[in-house]
N, C-alpha and C positions, 0 to 999 in steps of 0.2 A: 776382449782382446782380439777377436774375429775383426771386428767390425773396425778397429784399429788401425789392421793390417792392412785389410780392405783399402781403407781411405789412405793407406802411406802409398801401398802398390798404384793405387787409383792415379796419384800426387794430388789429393786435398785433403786438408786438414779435417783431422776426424773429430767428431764432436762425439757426447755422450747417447745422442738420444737425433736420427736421422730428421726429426722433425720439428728441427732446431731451423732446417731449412726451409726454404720456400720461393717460388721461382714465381714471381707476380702475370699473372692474366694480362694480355696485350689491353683489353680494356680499363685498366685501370689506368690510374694518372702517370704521363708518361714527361721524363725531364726533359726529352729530344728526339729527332727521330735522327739515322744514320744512315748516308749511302755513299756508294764509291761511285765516281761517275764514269760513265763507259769511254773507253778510249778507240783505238784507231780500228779493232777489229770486231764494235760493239756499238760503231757511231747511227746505227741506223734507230738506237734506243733514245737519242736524246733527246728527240722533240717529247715524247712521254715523261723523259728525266725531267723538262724545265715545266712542264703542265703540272706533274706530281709536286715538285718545289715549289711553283707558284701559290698553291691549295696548301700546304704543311704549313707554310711561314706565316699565313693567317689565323695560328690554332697555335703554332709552339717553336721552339727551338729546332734547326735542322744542321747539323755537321754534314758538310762534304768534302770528300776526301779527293786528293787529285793527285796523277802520277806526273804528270809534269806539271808546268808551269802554261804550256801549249794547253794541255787538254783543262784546265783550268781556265781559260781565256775562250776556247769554244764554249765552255758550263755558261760562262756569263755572257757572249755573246748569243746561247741558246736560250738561257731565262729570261733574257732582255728580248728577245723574237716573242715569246710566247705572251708578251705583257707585263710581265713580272722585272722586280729590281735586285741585283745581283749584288748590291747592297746595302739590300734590306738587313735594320739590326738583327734580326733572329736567326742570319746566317753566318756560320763561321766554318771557312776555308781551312781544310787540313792540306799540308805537304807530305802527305804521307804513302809511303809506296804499295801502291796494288796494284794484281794484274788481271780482275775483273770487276761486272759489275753487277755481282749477286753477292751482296755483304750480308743478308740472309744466315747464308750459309759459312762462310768463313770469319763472320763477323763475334763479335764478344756474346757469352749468355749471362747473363743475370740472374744472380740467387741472391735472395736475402740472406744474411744465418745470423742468429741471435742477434737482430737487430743492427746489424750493417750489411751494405752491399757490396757484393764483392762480382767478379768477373772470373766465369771458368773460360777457359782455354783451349778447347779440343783441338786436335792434331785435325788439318783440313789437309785433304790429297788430292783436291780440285775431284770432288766424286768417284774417287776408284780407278781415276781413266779412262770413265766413259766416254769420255768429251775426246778422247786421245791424249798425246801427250803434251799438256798444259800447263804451261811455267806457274808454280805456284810458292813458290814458296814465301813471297813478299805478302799473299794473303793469309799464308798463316801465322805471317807473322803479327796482323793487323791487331786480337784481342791487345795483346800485351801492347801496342804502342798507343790507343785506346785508353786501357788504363793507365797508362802512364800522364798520359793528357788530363785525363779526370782525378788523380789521384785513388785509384781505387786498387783495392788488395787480387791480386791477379793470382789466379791457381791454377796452374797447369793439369789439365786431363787428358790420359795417356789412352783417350778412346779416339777413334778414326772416325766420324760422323759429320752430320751438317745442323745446325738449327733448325732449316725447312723442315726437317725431320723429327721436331718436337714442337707438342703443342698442349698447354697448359689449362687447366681451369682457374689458375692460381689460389687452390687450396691445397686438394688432397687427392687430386689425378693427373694423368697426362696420358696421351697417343701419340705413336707412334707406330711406322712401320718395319716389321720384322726384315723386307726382302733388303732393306738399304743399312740399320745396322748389324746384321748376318752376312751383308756381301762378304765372299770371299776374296774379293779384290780390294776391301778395306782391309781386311788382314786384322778382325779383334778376334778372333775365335772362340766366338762364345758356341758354345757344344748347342745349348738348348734357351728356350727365352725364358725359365727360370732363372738360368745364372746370369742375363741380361738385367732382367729385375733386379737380381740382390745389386747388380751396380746403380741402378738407375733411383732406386728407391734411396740408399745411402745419397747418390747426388742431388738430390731433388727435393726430397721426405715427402716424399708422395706414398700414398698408402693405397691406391688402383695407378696399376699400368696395363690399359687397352691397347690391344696389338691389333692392326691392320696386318695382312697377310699375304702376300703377294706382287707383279711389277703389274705395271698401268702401262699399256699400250703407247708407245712411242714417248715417254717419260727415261730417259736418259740417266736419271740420279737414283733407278729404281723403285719411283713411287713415295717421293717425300710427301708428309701428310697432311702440310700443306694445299694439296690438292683435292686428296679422298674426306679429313673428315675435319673439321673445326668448333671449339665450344663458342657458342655465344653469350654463355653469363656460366655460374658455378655449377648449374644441374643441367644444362642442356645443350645436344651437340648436333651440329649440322652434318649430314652425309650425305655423299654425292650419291647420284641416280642415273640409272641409262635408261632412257624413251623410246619409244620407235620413230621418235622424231632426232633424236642424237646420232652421231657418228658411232659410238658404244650401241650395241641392244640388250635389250632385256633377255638376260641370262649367260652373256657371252663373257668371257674371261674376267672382263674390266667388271662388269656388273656386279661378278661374285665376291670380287675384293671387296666391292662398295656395299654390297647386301651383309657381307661376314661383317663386316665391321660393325656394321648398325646394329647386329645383333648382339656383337662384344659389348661393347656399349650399353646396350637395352640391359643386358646382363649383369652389368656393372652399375646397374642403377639409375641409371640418366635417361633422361627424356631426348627421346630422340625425331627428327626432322630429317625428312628430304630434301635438297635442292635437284631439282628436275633440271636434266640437260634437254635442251627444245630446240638444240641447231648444229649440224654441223656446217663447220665452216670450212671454208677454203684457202688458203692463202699463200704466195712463194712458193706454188708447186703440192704443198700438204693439207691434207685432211685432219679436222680434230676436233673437239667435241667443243662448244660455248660453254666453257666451265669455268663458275664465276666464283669457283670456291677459294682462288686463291686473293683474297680481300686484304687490304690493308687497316688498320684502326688506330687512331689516334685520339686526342682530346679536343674532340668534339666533333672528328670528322670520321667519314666509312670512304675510302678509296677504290673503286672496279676495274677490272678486268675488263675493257670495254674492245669489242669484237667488229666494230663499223655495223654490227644488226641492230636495227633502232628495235624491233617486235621486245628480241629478247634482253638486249641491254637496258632496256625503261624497263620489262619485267623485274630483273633482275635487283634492280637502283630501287622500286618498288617495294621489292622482298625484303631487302638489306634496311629500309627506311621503320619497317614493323620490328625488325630483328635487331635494330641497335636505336631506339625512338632518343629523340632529343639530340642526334647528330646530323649535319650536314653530309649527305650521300655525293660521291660524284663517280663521275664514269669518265676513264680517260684510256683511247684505243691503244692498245697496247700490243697489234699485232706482229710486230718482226721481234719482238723478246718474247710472245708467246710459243709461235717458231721455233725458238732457239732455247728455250726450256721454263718459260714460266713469266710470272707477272709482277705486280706490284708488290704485294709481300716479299715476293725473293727478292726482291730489291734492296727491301730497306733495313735496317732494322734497330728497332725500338728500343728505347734507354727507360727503365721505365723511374719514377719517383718514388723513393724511400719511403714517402710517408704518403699512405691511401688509408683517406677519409670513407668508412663504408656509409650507403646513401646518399652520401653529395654528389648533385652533379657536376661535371669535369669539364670544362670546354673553354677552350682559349684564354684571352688576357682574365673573362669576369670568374672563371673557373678559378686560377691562379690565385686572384683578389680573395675571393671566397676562401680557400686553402690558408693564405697566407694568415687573415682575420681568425679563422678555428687557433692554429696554432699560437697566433701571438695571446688570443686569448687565454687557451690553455694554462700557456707560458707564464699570465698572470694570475690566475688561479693557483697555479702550486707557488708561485715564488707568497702570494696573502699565506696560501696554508703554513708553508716554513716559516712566516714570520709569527702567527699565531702559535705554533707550535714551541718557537722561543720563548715565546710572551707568556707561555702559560694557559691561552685561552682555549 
């Protein structure tokens, strides 16, 4: 009856048994990827916009959203600059109203439950205010017009959060950080990150919830976890580091976030990784560390965070080519959205596919083929058995 009430107060539909759910691993097979594209006070993002498009549409499906008609016509006069065709079939134009370009964060989450997919809904407040006061409300309204476009079963969540702020193994864990769903300028009032849990575990059916702990040094949204720690496959997770060659050092505020967490982690079972910060950088006036944490993944590709440092971005592209094998890595500069609060992951975000094949590899049109062949096979496997089973034999 608890657990009932839970899910009505929450506004999702309660199920018997939390781990009915399950929120699929970015690396798994994904149906599309999803961005909103920057408009008039975010135009310095587009040339990275039409390099990221140009890379996606060779691997899968990409939806982009446009608030006019105008900034629609720059999208394809930009991916047409970059090399790319703004008419390529695996793109499809939405008219849909947004007033930014971190669909990350205001964008739909995806849970399985009992074998359909559905879209929750969190209430988005353009981050607490950090940003100042930023017209939002046409982005929060994006899940639900999302799902209405896909046909998918839309559940509104009465929580104030971002997706940046959640990251999956897509079985039976998740991270996140405490300092950004604790804001008090988000307004959930959760007292302690026990009663965070009992919500996050009902939404999710995750059975570990690792908590990052603290704000990240010129990070605006409080430290989404995007940044600090990321899983690479079901048992293992990446953690950012500070160098004495980084803008962070070893021991200083940001480091201990990054050190706690690896050890939450460690603690929770998982094999854990470093990724070493080896620059800071300069750019627009600021200082900030080469952190390549916030990665993009799709079907068959790894997308970077790329900083104009050839040393550490080939490092990086390097690291990322052992930590996801069998994908295409790319590296695309990404400095005036890194500036103004993050990368390619907050960009986009991932539509993943209902149905993942474990062990098959995933990657563009021959991954698709591959998929399509299991299932139709399958398909005729059970329809022989049903006939057999008529027939008597």
């Amino acid at each position: 009856m608890a657990a009932a009430l839970q899910a009505l107060l929450l506004g999702i539909p309660a199920t018997g048994e939390a781990q009915t759910r399950r929120v699929p691993a970015e690396w798994e097979p994904q149906e599309a990827l999803w961005l909103q594209w920057p408009g008039r006070f975010e135009k310095d993002y587009e040339p990275a916009y039409a390099k990221i498009s140009n890379i996606v549409v060779q691997y899968q499906p990409l939806h982009i959203l446009h608030n006019t008609n105008s900034i629609r016509n720059q999208a394809r006069n930009a991916i047409t600059a970059a090399g790319g065709d703004p008419d390529h079939p695996n793109i499809t134009w939405h008219a849909i109203p947004n007033q930014n370009a971190w669909m990350r964060d205001n964008g739909p989450v995806y849970v399985v439950e009992a074998g359909e997919m559905r879209i929750q809904d969190w209430v988005f407040d353009a981050w607490g205010g950090a940003f100042g006061n930023i017209p939002h409300a046409s982005d929060d309204a994006v899940p639900a017009a999302v799902g209405a476009y896909l046909g998918l079963p839309v559940d509104p969540v009465n929580i104030v959060h971002e997706r940046g702020n959640l990251e999956f193994n897509g079985s039976d864990a998740m991270i996140l950080n405490w300092n950004v769903i604790s804001d008090p300028n988000r307004g959930n009032g959760y007292a302690n990150k026990a009663e965070a849990e009992t919500d996050l575990v009902n939404l999710f059916g995750v059975d570990k919830v690792i908590w990052a702990d603290g704000p990240i040094a010129g990070d605006l949204t409080g430290g989404h976890i995007d940044g600090i720690a990321r899983f690479i496959d079901e048992s293992r997770v990446v953690v950012a580091n500070c160098t004495v060659n980084s803008h962070c050092q070893p021991g200083d505020s940001d480091d201990q976030v990054y050190d706690a967490t690896a050890l939450a982690a460690a603690a929770a079972g998982f094999e854990v990784l470093r990724m070493d910060f080896q620059a800071a950088i300069s750019h627009a006036g600021v200082t900030f560390d080469a952190d390549y944490m916030n990665w993009g993944v799709g079907n068959g590709w790894v997308i970077l965070v790329g900083f104009d440092n050839p040393a550490t971005d080939n490092a990086a592209k390097a690291q990322l080519e052992q930590w996801f094998p069998g994908r295409d890595v790319y590296v695309v500069e990404m400095l005036d959205s890194w500036v103004a609060g993050g990368g390619v992951h907050c960009h986009t975000n991932d539509q993943p596919s209902l149905v993942a094949v474990p062990g098959v590899p995933f990657a563009g049109e021959g991954g698709l083929a591959l998929l399509g062949f299991i299932l139709v096979l399958t398909g005729a496997l059970f329809a022989l058995r049903e006939r057999r089973s008529r027939q008597g034999i």
